[in-house]
ZAMARGU-4260 file (C-alpha; in steps of 0.2 Angstrom, whole numbers, plus 5000, padded with zeros to 4 digits):
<rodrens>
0) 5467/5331/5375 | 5450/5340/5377 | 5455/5357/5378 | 5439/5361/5389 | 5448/5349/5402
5) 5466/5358/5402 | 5457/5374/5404 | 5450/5367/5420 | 5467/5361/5426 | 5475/5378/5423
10) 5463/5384/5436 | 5463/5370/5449 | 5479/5373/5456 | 5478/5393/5452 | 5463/5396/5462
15) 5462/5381/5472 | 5446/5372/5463 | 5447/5355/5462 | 5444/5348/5443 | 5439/5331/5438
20) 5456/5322/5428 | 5453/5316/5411 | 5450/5301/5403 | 5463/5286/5396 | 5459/5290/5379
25) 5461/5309/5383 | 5477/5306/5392 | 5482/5294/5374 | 5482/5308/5364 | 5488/5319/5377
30) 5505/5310/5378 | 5507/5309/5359 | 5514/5328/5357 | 5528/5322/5366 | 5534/5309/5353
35) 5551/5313/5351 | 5555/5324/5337 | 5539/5325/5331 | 5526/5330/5344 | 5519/5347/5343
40) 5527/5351/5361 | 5545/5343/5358 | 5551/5361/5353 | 5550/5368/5372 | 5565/5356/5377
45) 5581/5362/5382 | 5576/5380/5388 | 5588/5381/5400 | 5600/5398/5395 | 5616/5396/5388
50) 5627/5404/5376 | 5630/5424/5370 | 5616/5435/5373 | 5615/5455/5367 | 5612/5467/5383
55) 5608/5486/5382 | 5617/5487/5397 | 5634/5478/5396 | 5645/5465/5400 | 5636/5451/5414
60) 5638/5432/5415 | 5628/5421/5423 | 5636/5404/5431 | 5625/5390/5436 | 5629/5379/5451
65) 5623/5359/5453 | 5606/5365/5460 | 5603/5378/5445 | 5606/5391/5456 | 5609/5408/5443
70) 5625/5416/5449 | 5625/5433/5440 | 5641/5445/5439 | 5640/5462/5433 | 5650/5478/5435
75) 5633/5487/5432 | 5618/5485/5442 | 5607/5486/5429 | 5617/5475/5418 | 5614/5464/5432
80) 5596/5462/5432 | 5595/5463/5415 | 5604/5445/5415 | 5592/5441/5431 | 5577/5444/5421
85) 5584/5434/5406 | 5585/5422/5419 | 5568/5420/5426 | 5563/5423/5409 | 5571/5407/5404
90) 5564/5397/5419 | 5549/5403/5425 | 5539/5412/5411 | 5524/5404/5411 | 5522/5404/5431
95) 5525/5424/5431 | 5511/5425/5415 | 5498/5416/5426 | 5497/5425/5441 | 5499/5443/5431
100) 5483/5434/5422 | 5477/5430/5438 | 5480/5448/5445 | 5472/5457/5432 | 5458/5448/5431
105) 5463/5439/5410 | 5464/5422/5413 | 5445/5418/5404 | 5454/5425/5387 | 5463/5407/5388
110) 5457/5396/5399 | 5437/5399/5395 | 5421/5402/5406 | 5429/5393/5421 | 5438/5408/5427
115) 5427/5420/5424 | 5422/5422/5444 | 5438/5426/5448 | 5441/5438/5435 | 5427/5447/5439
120) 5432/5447/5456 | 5449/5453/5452 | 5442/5466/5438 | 5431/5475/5453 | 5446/5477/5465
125) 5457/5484/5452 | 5473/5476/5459 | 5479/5482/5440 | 5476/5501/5442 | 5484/5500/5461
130) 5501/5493/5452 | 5500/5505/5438 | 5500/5518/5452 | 5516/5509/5460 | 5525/5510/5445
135) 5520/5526/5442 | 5530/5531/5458 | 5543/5519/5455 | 5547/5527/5437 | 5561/5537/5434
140) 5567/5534/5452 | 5585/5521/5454 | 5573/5505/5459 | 5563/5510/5443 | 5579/5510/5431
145) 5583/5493/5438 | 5565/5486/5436 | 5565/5491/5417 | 5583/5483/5414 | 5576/5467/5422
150) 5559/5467/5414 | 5570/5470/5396 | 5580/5454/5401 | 5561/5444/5402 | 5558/5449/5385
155) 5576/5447/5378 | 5574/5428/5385 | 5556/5426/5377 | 5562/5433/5361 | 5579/5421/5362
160) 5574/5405/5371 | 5560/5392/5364 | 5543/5393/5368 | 5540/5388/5387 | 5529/5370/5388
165) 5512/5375/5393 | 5508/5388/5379 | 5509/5373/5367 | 5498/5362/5377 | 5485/5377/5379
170) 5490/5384/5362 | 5491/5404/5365 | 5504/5415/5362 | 5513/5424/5380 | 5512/5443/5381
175) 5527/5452/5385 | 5532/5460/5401 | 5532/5475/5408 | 5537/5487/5425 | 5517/5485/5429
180) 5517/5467/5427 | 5531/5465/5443 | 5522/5476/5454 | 5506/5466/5449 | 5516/5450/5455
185) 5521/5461/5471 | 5502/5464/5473 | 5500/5447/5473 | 5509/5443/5486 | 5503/5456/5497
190) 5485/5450/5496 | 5490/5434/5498 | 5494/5439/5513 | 5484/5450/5521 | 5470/5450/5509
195) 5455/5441/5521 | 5436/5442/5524 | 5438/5439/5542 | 5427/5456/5546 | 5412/5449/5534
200) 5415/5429/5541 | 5414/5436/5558 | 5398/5447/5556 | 5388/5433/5546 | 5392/5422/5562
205) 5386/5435/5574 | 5370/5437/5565 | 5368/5418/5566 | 5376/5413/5580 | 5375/5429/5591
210) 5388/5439/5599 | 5395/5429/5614 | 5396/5415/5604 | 5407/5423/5589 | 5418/5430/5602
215) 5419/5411/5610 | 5423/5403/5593 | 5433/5416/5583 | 5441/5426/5599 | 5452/5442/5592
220) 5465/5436/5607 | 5468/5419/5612 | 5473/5415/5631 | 5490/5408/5631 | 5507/5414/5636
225) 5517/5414/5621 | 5518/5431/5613 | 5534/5435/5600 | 5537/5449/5612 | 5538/5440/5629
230) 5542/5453/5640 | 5525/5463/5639 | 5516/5460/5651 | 5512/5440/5652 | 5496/5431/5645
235) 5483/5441/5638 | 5465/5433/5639 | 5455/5434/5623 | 5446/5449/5622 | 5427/5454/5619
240) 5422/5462/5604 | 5406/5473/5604 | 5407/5477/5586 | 5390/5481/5578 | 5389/5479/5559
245) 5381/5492/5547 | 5376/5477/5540 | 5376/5458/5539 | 5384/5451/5523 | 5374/5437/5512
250) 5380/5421/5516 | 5384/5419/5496 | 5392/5435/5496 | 5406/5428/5509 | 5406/5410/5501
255) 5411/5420/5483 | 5423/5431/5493 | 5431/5417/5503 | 5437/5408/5486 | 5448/5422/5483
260) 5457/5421/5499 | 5474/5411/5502 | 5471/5394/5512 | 5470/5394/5529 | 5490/5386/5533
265) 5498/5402/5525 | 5509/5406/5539 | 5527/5404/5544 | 5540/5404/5558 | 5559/5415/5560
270) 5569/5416/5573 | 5585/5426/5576 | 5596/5422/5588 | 5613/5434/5596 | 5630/5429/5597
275) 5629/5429/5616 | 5619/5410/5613 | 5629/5403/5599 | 5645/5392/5599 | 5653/5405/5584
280) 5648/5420/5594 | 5639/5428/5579 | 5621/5427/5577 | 5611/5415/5565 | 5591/5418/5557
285) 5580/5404/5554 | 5567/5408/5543 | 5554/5394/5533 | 5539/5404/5526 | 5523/5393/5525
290) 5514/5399/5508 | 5506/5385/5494 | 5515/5371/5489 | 5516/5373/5470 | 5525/5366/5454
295) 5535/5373/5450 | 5539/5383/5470 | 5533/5399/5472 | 5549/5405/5477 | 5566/5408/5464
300) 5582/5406/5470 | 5597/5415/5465 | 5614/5425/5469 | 5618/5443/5461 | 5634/5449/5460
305) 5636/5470/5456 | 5645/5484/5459 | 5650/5487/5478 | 5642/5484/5489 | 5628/5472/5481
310) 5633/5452/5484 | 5614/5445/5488 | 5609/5428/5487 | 5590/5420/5493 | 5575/5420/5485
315) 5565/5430/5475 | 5547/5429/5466 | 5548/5425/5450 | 5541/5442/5440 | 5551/5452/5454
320) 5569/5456/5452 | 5574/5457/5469 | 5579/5443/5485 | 5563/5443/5497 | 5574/5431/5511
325) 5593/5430/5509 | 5609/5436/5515 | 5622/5448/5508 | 5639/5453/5513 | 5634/5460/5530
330) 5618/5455/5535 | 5604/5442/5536 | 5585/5443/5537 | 5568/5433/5534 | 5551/5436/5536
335) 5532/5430/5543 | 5515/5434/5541 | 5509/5448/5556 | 5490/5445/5552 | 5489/5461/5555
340) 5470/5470/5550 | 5476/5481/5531 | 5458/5480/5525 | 5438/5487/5529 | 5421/5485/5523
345) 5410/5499/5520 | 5392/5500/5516 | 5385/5516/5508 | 5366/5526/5508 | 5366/5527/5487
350) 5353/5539/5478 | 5351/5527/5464 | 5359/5540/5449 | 5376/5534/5453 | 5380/5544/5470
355) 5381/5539/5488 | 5382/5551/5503 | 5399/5552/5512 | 5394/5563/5528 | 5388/5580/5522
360) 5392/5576/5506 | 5384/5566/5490 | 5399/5561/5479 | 5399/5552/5464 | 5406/5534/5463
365) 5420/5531/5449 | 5414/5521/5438 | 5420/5511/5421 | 5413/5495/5411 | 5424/5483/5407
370) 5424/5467/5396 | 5431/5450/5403 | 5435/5442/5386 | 5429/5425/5388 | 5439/5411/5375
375) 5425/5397/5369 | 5409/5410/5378 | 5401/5423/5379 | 5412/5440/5385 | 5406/5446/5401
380) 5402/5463/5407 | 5408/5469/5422 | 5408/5485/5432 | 5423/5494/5438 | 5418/5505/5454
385) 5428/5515/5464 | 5425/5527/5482 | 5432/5536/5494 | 5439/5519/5501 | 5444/5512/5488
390) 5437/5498/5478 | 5419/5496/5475 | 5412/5476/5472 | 5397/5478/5465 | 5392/5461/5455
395) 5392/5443/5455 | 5401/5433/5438 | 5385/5428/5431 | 5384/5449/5428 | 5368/5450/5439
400) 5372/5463/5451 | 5369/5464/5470 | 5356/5475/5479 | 5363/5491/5483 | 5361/5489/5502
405) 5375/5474/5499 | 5390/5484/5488 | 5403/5481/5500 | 5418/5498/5500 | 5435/5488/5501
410) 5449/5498/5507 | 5467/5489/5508 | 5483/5496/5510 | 5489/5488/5493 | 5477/5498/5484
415) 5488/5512/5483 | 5506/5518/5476 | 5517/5508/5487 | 5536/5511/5491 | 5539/5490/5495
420) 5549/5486/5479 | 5559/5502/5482 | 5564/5494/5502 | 5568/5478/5497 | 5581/5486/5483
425) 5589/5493/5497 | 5587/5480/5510 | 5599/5468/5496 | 5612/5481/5497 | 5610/5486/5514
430) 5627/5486/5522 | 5621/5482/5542 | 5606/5485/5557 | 5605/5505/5553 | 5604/5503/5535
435) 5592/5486/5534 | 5582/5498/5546 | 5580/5513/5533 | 5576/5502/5519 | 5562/5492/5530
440) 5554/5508/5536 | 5551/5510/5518 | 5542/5493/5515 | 5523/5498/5515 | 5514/5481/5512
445) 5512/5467/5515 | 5512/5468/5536 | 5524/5456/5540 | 5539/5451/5555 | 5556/5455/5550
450) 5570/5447/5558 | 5586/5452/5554 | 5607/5450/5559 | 5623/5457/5554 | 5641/5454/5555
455) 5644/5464/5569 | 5633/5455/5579 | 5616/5466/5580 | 5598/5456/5580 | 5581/5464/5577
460) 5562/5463/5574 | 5551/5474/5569 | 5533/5476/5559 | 5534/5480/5543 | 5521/5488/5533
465) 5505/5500/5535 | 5493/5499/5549 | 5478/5510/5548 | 5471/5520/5561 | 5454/5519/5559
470) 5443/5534/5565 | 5423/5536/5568 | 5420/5553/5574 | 5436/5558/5577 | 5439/5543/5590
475) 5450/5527/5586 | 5442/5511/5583 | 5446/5492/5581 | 5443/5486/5561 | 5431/5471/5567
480) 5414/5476/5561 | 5408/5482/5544 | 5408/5499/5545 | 5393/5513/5537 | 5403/5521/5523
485) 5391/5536/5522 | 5394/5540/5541 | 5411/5540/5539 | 5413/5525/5553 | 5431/5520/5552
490) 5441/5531/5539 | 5456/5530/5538 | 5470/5543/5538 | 5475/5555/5523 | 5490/5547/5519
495) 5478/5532/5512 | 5476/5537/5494 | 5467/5524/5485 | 5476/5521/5467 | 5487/5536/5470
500) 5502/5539/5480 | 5503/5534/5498 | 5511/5543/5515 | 5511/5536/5532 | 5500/5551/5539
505) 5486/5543/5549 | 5495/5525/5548 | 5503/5520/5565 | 5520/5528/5567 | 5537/5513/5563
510) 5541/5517/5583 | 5524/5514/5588 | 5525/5497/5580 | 5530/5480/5591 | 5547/5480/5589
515) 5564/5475/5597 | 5582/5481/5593 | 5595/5468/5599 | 5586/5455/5607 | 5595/5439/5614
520) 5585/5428/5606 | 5569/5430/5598 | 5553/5421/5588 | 5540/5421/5578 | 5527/5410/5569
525) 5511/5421/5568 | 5508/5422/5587 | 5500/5436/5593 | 5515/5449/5592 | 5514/5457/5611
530) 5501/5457/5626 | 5499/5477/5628 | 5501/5485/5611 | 5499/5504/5608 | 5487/5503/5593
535) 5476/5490/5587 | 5484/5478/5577 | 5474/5462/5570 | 5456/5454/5571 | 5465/5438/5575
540) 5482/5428/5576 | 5487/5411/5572 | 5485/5399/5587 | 5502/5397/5598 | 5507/5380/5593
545) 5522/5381/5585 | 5527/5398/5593 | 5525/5390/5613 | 5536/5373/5602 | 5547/5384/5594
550) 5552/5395/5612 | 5553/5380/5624 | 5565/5373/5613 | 5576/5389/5613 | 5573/5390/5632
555) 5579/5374/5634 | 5595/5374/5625 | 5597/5395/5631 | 5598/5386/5650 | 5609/5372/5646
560) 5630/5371/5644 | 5627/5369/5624 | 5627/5383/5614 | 5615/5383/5598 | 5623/5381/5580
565) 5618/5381/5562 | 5615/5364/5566 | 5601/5366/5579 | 5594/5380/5570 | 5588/5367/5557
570) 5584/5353/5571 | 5571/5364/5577 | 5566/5370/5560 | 5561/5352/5555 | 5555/5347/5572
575) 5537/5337/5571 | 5531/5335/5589 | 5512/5341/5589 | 5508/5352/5605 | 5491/5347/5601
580) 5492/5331/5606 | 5494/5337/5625 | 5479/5348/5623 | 5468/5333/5614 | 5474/5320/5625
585) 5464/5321/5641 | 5449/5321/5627 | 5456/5305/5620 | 5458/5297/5637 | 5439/5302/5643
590) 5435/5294/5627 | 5444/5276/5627 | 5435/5277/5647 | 5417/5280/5637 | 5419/5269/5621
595) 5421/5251/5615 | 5438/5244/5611 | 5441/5247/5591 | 5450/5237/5580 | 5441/5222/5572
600) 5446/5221/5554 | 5461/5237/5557 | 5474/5227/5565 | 5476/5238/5580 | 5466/5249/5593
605) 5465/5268/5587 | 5463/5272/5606 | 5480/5262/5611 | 5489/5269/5596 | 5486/5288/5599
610) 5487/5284/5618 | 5503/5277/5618 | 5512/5287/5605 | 5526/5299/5608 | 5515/5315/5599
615) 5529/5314/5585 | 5520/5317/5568 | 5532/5306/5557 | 5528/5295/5543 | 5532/5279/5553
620) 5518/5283/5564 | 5500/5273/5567 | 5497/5286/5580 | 5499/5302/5571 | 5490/5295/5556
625) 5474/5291/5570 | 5477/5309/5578 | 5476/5318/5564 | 5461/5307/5555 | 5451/5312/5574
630) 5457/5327/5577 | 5447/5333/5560 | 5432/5322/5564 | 5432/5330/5582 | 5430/5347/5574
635) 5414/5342/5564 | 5406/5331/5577 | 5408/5346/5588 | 5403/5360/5574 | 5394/5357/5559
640) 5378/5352/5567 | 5375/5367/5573 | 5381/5378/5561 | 5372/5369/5549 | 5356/5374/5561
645) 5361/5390/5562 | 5360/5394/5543 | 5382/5395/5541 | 5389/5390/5523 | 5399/5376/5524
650) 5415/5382/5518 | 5414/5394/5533 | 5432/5389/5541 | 5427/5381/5558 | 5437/5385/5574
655) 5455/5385/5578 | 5462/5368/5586 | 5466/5380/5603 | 5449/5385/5603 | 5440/5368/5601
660) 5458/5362/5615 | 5452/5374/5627 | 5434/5373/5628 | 5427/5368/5643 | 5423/5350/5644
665) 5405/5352/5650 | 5403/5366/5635 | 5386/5369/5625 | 5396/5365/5610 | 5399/5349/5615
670) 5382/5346/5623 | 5387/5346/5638 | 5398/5328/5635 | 5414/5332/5628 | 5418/5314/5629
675) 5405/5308/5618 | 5408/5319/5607 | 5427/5310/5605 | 5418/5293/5605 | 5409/5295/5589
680) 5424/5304/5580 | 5435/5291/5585 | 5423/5276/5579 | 5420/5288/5563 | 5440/5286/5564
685) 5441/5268/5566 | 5429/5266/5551 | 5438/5276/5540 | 5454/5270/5541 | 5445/5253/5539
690) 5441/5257/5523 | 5457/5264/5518 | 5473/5259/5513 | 5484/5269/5523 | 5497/5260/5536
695) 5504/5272/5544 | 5504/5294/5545 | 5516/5293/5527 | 5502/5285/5518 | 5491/5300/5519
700) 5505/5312/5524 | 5512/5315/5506 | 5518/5328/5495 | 5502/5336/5484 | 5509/5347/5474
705) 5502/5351/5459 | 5506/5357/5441 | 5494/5373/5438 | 5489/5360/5424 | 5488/5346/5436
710) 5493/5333/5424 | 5501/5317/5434 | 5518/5318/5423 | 5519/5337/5425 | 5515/5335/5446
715) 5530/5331/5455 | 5529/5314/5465 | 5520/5311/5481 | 5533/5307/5492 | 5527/5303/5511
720) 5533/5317/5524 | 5535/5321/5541 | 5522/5337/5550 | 5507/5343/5552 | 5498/5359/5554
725) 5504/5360/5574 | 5521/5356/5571 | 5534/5368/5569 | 5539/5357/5551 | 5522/5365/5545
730) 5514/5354/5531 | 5497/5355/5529 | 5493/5338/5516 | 5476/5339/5509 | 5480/5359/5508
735) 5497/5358/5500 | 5503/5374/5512 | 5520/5371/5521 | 5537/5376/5520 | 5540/5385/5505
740) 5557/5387/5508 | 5570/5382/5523 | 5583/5393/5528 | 5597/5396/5542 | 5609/5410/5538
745) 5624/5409/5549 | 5641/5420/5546 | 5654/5405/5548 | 5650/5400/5530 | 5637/5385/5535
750) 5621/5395/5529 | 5609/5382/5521 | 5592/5381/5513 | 5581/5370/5503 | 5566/5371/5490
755) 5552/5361/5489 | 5555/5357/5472 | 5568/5364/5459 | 5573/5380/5451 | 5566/5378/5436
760) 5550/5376/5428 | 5555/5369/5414 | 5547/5349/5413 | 5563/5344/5403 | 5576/5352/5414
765) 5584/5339/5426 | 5582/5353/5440 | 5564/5351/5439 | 5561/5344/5456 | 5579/5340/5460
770) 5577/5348/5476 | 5560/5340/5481 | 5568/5321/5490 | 5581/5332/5499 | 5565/5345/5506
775) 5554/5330/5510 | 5566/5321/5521 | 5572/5336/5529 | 5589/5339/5521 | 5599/5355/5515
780) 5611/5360/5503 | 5623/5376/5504 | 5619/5392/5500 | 5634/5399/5499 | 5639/5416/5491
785) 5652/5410/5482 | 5652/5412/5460 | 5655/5392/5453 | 5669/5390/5439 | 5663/5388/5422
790) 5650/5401/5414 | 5636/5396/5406 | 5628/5414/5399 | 5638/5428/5393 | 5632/5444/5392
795) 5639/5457/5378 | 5634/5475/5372 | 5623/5476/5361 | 5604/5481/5357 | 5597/5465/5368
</rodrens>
């Protein structure tokens, strides 16, 4: 295969950039390394651990279940996790290398010129200097020792096990492990997460579109009743925001930025609900995190076994030792995205000898060069700049470097020595509500909504992680504009330390956070989180869909004689009616009044099929597959034009579904004629499912998950599946974002969950996508905390 080609591939699925496949011939000699026996990949087969293995740290085994589940024993924590690493050593190596590569900004060393943007991108934030600060703190410290114990069981298992698949296929060697390199992963996620450019999106569109129009299109606060906190007050209206920007970002500028984001349907839902609602009288958490849709999942799932009290099993990232979302022997608990605002733009006055003025001051900016080491090119320089905020991005990959009026001051909350790896150590071992609270106060990024239940019947939320409070002039402000760095317009408090250790002085306080201790029933899917909160919070939440779904089903069922179960935890988990329809249909209907009946050469009438169609996004369904086929058409019949007129990139994202729902119908937007603006998308509907093949929602609705090296035998199959990005079974197709893992934790033994995929990463390991059927048509298997007969690994003293 040209290696070129398989460069390209790696990065596709890694940063989202679609690459062109590669030729028959290519593909011929591709698929001759796998002759058996003799091709130059064959070696990689039969990696799954088994046998004696040394340990530094004592006796463990590991016992694998029929879902290659890891089941680890050990009378020793840190004999423990020493077998957990050998684990994901074993299984996930290769995933854990790319994103440390990703992270800290390597990838171009093998994979060539195609990743140098994002290496310079990652270079200039320095997401490598703020985990060698974490770990820093986390040294020495109990967390640390059982970091360094698992990060010796990675090694042990690259040392011991055969080389993982794709370093053969791109022919360079993997790099060993360290403490830094799971903080970096943590790091990851944390961006992931909270890392956006919403500020710059927002103040390139109200240079071009104007104020009262950016507040229209991307409100702070939507309108609508369903907060996660209910009892607050009732619906808020969205809010005004007259933010004035120090300045206005190039339009490039936020295109580059904006390919470092995650996609748009990162999100999730959770739900707790009390004993007082359900038929066992103890509660239950629901939890199904919306993240990308990978090969292999981003999530790893196993179940350690240690010294009492530790008996956790969930998920973990691979590269991290530690469950994420789980149970142990008292308590349960899950997590989803806040959206709170971790991260500001500064601009600074510069003198042009290296300095920029910080309010009285003229301080020197830090500054290093560094080489991105190009494999098959030419290396690239880059600078590595730091301020008072933090980060300093300074150039663009093709090294020329911006103007000075546009270096853009990042500060984020992950830039600094975090204690989050340290809470969710304890948070495995945590022995009910009091103790789960202790460790969560400690979990300092990302910002997230933690649900939890114990054994003895207690429920909670609460938001995790930092939340500035921004200052100008001594006076709090909202983090929506880009602020003047040299003025000192929004600092942040003195417990932000960029790249060094981290307090909560001048973050808002855990009590002041929206929170609830022992609610009867509560959830969550990225909703705003309360009408009247004490501090700001967010520059946006995620529109109410499946929150208002996800409540009127718990209402309903709270109201009736029938108490909830496991079982109806997981009914509403996958179910697939799309509130949208409600909100589009009058649309529709004005629509089918206004346009010619379609279907000549179709087969059927798009108008009749979404018209008379239940709103269920199922694979069955002609009228889901026309809904969703409009619904996106609407969107750019409505928008593009003008921004398009008004100067906008085109990757800009375009307004939420509840924004475009709940404009009027007369609106400027639509020129006056919301109706014909639904005509043309639904003949632009008609004619492209004319020239399609699709029959019904399934045939476009499928799985897309993609190998990082997206090669067709390494991608798992593109089954057809039920949801949408409305529904509370989130599946976003085209994006590949949805439910990354299903879980309902009960405490009568019926806890169940589901991967969409399989626990290993290994291609030759029959627990490669085992899981992926059961996710796509909805089903479960146990999660059970309970150790399977039979042992497959043996840990013994010895040097490891």
């Amino acid at each position: 295969m040209n290696e070129e080609t398989t460069r390209r591939a790696v990065l596709s699925a890694v940063l989202g950039a679609g690459v062109g496949g590669m030729a028959l011939t290519e593909a011929r000699s591709y698929l001759r390394r796998f002759a058996p026996n003799s091709g130059t990949v064959w070696g990689a087969a039969n990696r799954n651990a088994a046998g004696t293995v040394e340990s530094p740290y004592g006796q463990a085994t590991v016992s694998y279940d029929d879902d290659h589940v890891p089941h680890v024993e050990a009378d020793d924590e840190r004999a423990a996790y020493f077998a957990v690493g050998y684990c994901h050593g074993a299984d996930r190596f290769f995933q854990m290398d790319l994103y440390r590569r990703l992270m800290e900004g390597t990838l171009s060393a093998v994979v060539g010129d195609v990743a140098v943007d994002s290496d310079v991108f990652h270079r200039q934030l320095d997401f490598a200097g703020a985990a060698e600060a974490t770990w820093e703190r986390a040294e020495g410290t109990a967390t640390g020792d059982v970091v360094e114990a698992y990060v010796d069981g990675v090694n042990h298992a690259m040392e011991r096990e055969s080389k993982p698949l794709e370093y053969r296929l791109l022919s360079f060697e993997p790099r060993e492990w360290t403490p830094t390199a799971s903080l970096l992963i943590s790091k990851q996620i944390s961006w992931g997460l909270t890392g956006r450019f919403t500020t710059l999106r927002r103040a390139l569109a109200r240079d071009r579109l104007g104020s009262e129009a950016t507040e229209e299109l991307y409100p702070r606060i939507m309108d609508h009743d369903v907060p996660i906190i209910r009892d607050s007050g009732g619906s808020t209206a969205a809010t005004t925001d007259a933010a004035t920007d120090a300045s206005t970002p190039e339009a490039a500028m936020v295109s580059w930025l904006e390919s470092f984001e995650s996609d748009p349907g990162i999100g999730s839902n959770s739900w707790v609900l009390s004993g007082e609602h359900t038929a066992s009288g103890d509660p239950i958490v629901a939890n199904d995190p919306h993240l990308n849709l990978t090969v292999p999942p981003v999530w790893y799932e196993q179940h350690v076994v240690g010294p009492d009290p530790l008996d956790v099993r969930g998920v973990c990232f691979p590269g991290v030792p530690f469950v994420i979302i789980g149970q142990n022997h008292a308590g349960a608990w899950g997590f989803t995205n806040t959206g709170a605002d971790v991260i500001d733009f500064y601009t600074y006055e510069t003198t042009g000898d290296g300095s920029y003025r910080y309010g009285d001051e003229t301080r020197e900016f830090d500054s290093r060069a560094e080489t991105v080491e190009v494999s098959g090119g030419e290396d690239v320089e880059v600078t590595v700049k730091r301020s008072v905020h933090g980060a300093v991005l300074t150039q663009y990959p093709d090294g020329d470097e911006f103007e000075a009026a546009e270096e853009l001051g990042v500060a984020w909350t992950g830039l600094s020595a975090t204690r989050t790896v340290e809470a969710v150590h304890e948070l495995n071992v945590a022995g009910g509500m009091a103790e789960a609270e202790a460790a969560i106060r400690k979990f300092d990024e990302p910002t997230q909504n933690f649900v939890y239940a114990d054994a003895d019947g207690n429920t909670y939320y609460w938001v995790t992680g930092q939340i500035p409070i921004r200052t100008t002039d001594g006076e709090a402000v909202q983090g929506t504009r880009v602020f003047d760095g040299s003025a000192r317009e929004g600092d942040w408090g003195p417990g932000y330390t960029p790249f060094g250790e981290s307090s909560w002085e001048g973050f808002v306080p855990y009590e002041e956070k929206p929170g609830v201790r022992n609610p009867e029933y509560l959830a969550t899917a990225n909703q705003r989180l309360t009408d009247d909160p004490e501090h700001y919070i967010s520059e946006g939440y995620a529109p109410p869909f499946r929150g208002g779904r996800i409540y009127d089903r718990l209402d309903e069922r709270a109201a009736s004689d029938e108490p909830m179960d496991a079982a109806f935890a997981r009914d509403v988990q996958l179910d697939v009616v799309d509130p949208r329809y409600e909100l589009f249909r009058p649309a529709i209907e004005a629509a089918r009044g206004r346009g010619d009946t379609l279907g000549q050469g179709l087969g059927y009438d798009p108008y009749t099929a979404v018209l008379d169609w239940d709103g269920r996004m199922e694979p069955d369904s002609v009228g889901a597959l026309v809904f969703e086929r409009w619904i996106r058409l609407f969107r750019e019949e409505t928008f593009d034009a003008a921004f398009e007129d008004a100067g906008l990139p085109d990757d800009l994202p375009k307004p939420n579904d509840h924004v475009l729902g709940t404009l009027p119908s007369d609106s400027e937007w639509f020129d006056g004629d919301r109706a014909a603006v639904a005509v043309r998308a639904m003949e632009r509907t008609f004619e492209e499912l004319r020239d399609e093949s699709w029959d019904d929602y399934g045939d476009w609705n499928r799985v897309r998950f993609e190998h990082p090296f997206d090669q067709p035998f390494l991608n798992y199959d593109r089954l057809r599946t039920s949801g949408s990005p409305g529904t509370v079974r989130n599946f976003h197709s085209e994006a590949s974002t949805g439910a990354s893992w299903r879980m309902v934790a009960t405490f009568d033994g019926e806890s169940r969950a589901i991967l969409p995929g399989g626990n290993s990463g290994d291609y030759f390991s029959a627990h490669y996508d085992d899981q992926l059927r059961q996710w796509a048509e909805g089903e479960y298997k146990p999660m059970a905390r309970t150790v399977p007969d039979g042992v497959d690994v043996t840990f013994e003293e010895g040097d490891g």
